[in-house]
C-alpha positions as a Markdown table, in Angstrom:
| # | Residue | x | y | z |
|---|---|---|---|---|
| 1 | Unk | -5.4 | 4.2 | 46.1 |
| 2 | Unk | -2.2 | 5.5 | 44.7 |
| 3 | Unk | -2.7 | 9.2 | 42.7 |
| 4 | Unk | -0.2 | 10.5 | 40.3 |
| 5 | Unk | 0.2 | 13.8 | 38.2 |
| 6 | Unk | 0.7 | 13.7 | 34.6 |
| 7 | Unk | 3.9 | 15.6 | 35.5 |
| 8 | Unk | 5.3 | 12.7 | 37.7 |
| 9 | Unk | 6.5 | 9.9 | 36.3 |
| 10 | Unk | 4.4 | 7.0 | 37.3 |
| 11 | Unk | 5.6 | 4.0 | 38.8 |
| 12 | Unk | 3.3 | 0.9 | 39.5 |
| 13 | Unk | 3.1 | -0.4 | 43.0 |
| 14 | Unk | 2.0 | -3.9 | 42.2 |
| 15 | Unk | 4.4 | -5.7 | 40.0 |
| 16 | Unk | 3.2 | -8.6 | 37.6 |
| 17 | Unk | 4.4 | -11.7 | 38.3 |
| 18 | Unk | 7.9 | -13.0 | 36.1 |
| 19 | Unk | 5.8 | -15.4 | 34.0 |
| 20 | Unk | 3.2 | -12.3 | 33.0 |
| 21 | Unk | 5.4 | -10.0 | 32.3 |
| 22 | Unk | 8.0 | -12.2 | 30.6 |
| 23 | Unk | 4.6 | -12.8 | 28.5 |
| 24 | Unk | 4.4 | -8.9 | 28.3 |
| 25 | Unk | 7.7 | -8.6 | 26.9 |
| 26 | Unk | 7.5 | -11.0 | 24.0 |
| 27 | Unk | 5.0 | -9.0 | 22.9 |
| 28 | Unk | 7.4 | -6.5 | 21.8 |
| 29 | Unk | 10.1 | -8.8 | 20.4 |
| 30 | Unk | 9.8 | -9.6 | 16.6 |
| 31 | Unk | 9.9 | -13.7 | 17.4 |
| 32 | Unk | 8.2 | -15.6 | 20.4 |
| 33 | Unk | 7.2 | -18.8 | 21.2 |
| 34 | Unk | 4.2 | -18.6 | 19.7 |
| 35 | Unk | 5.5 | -18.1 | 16.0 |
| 36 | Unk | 8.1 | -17.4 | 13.9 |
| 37 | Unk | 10.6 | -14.5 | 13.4 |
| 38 | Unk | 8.8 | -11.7 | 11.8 |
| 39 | Unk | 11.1 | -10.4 | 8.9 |
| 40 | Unk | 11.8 | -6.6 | 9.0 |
| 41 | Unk | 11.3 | -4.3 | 6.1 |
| 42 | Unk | 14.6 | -2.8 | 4.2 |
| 43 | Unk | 13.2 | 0.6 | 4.3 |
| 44 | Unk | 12.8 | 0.9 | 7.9 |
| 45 | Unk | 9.6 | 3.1 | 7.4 |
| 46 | Unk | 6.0 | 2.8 | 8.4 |
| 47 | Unk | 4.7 | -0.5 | 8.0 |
| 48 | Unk | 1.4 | 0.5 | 6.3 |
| 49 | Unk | 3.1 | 3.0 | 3.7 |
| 50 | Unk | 0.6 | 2.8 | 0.7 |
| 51 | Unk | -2.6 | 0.8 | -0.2 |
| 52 | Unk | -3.9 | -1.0 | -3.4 |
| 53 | Unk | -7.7 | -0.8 | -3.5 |
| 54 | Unk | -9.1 | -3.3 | -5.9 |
| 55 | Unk | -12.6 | -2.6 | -7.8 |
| 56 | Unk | -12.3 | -5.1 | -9.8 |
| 57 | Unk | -15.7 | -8.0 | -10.3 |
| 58 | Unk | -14.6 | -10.1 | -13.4 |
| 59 | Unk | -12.2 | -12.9 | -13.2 |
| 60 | Unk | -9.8 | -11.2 | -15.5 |
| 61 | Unk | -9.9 | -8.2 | -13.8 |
| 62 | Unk | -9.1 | -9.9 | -10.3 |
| 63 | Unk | -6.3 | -11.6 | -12.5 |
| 64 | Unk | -4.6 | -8.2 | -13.6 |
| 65 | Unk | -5.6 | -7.6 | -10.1 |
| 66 | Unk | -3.5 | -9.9 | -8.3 |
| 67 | Unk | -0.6 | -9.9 | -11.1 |
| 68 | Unk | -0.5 | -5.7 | -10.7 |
| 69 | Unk | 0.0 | -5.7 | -7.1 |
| 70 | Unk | 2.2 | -8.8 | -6.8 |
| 71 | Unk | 4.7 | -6.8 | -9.3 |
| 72 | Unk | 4.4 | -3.9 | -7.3 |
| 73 | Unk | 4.7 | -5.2 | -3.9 |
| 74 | Unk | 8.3 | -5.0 | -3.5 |
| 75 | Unk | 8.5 | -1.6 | -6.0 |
| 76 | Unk | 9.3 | 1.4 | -3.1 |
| 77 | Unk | 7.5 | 3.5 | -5.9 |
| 78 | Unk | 4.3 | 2.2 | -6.1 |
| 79 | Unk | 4.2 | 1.1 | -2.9 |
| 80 | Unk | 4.6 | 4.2 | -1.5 |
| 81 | Unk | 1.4 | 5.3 | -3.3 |
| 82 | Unk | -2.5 | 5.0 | -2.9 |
| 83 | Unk | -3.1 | 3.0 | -6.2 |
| 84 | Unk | -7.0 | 2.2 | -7.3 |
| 85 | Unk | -7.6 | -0.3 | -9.6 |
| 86 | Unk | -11.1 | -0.3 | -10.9 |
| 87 | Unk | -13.2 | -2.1 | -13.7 |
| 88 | Unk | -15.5 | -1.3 | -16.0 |
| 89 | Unk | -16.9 | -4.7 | -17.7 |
| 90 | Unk | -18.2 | -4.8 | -21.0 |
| 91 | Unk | -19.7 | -8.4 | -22.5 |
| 92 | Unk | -19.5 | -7.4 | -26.0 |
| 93 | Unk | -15.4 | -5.9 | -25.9 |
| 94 | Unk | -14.0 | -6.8 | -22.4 |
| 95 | Unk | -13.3 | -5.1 | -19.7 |
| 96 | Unk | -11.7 | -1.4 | -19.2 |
| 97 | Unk | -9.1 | -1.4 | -16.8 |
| 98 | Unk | -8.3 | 1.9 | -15.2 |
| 99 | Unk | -4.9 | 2.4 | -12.5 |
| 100 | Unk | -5.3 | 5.6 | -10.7 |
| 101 | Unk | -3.9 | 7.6 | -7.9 |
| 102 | Unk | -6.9 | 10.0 | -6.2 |
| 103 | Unk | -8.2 | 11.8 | -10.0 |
| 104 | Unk | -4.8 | 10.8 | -11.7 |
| 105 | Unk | -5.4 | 8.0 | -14.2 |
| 106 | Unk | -1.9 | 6.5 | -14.7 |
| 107 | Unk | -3.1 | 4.1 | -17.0 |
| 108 | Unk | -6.1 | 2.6 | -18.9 |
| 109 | Unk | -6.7 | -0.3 | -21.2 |
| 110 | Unk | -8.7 | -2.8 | -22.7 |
| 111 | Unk | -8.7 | -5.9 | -21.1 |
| 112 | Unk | -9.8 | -9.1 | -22.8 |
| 113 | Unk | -11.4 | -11.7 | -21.1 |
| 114 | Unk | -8.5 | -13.7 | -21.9 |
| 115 | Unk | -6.7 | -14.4 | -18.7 |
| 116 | Unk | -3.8 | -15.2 | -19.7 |
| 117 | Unk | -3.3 | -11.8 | -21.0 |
| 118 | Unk | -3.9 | -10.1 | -17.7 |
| 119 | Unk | -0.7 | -11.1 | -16.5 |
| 120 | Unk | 1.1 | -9.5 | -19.8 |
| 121 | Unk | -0.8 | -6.4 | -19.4 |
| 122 | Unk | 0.2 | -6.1 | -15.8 |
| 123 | Unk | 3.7 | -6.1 | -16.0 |
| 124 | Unk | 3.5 | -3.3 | -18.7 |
| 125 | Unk | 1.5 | -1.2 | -16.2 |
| 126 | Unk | 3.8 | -1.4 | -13.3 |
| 127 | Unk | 6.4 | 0.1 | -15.3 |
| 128 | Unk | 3.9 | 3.0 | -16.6 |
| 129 | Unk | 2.5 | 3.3 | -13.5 |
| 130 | Unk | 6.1 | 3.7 | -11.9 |
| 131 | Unk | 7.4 | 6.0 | -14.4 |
| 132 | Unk | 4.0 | 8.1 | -14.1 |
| 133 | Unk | 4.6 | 8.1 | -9.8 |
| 134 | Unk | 8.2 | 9.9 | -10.8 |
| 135 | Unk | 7.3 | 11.9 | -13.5 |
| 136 | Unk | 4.7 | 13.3 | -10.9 |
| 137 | Unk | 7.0 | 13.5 | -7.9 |
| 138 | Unk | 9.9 | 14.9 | -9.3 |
| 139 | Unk | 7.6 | 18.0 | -10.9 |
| 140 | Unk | 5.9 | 18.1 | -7.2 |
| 141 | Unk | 9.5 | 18.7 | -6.1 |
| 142 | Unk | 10.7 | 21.7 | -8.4 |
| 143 | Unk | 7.6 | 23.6 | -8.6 |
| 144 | Unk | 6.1 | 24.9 | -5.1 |
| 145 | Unk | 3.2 | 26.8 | -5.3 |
| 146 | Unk | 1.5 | 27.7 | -1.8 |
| 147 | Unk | -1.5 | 28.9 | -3.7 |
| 148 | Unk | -2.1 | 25.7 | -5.1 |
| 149 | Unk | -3.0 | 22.6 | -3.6 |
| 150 | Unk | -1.2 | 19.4 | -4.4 |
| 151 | Unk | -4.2 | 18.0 | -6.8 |
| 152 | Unk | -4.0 | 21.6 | -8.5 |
| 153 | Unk | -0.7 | 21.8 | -9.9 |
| 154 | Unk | -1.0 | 20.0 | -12.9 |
């Protein structure tokens, strides 16, 4: 039994045999045998950076859904952000569709069941949403107060 101290730097005494640890070492690389090269990310940041939740349940909702975070996919605004999309259907007017950041509503309409309008709408509220993300940044950024939390300021 070999005993080591978290001081020491540890060094194994059985080594892995070439084909295991070449194995081992593919692990790490972004392409192996296995599968294709993984393409890296421009901004060289954490992989898992923001998440869209959906709470969507009608069709058109999972339409403005999937248009929404298709547009903002490659946006480094809104993708930076922890956007919630929810629904509230209504069978006589629609569906109210609400983007929102924590208890910041970015934007709100009233959503047809029309699908074909869900993709219209959706490209209109990336470009809200975005502008709303740096309206609310920049203002984070000039005003500091260490009395106030972040949710507070506004």
């Amino acid at each position: 039994m070999s005993w080591s101290l978290a001081n020491e730097p540890f060094s194994p005494t059985v080594s892995l045999p070439t084909n295991e640890q070449e194995e081992m070492n593919a692990i790490n690389l972004l392409s192996s045998p296995d599968g294709p090269e993984v393409q890296g990310r421009a901004s060289r940041g954490s992989e898992l950076t923001g998440v869209m939740v959906d709470r969507t349940v009608t069709m058109a909702g999972k339409t403005f859904y999937r248009a929404f975070s298709q547009r903002a996919m490659d946006n480094p605004i809104i993708g930076n952000a922890t956007i919630t999309i929810q629904e509230r259907p209504d069978a006589r007017w629609g569906s109210q569709i609400a983007v929102t950041e924590g208890n910041r509503m970015y934007f709100r309409t009233q959503l047809s069941p029309r699908i074909s309008e869900a993709d219209r709408v959706a490209g209109e509220a990336v470009q809200i949403v975005e502008e709303a993300l740096l309206r609310q940044q920049l203002a984070s950024a000039l005003s500091s107060d260490k009395d106030l939390g972040r949710e507070e300021l506004f």
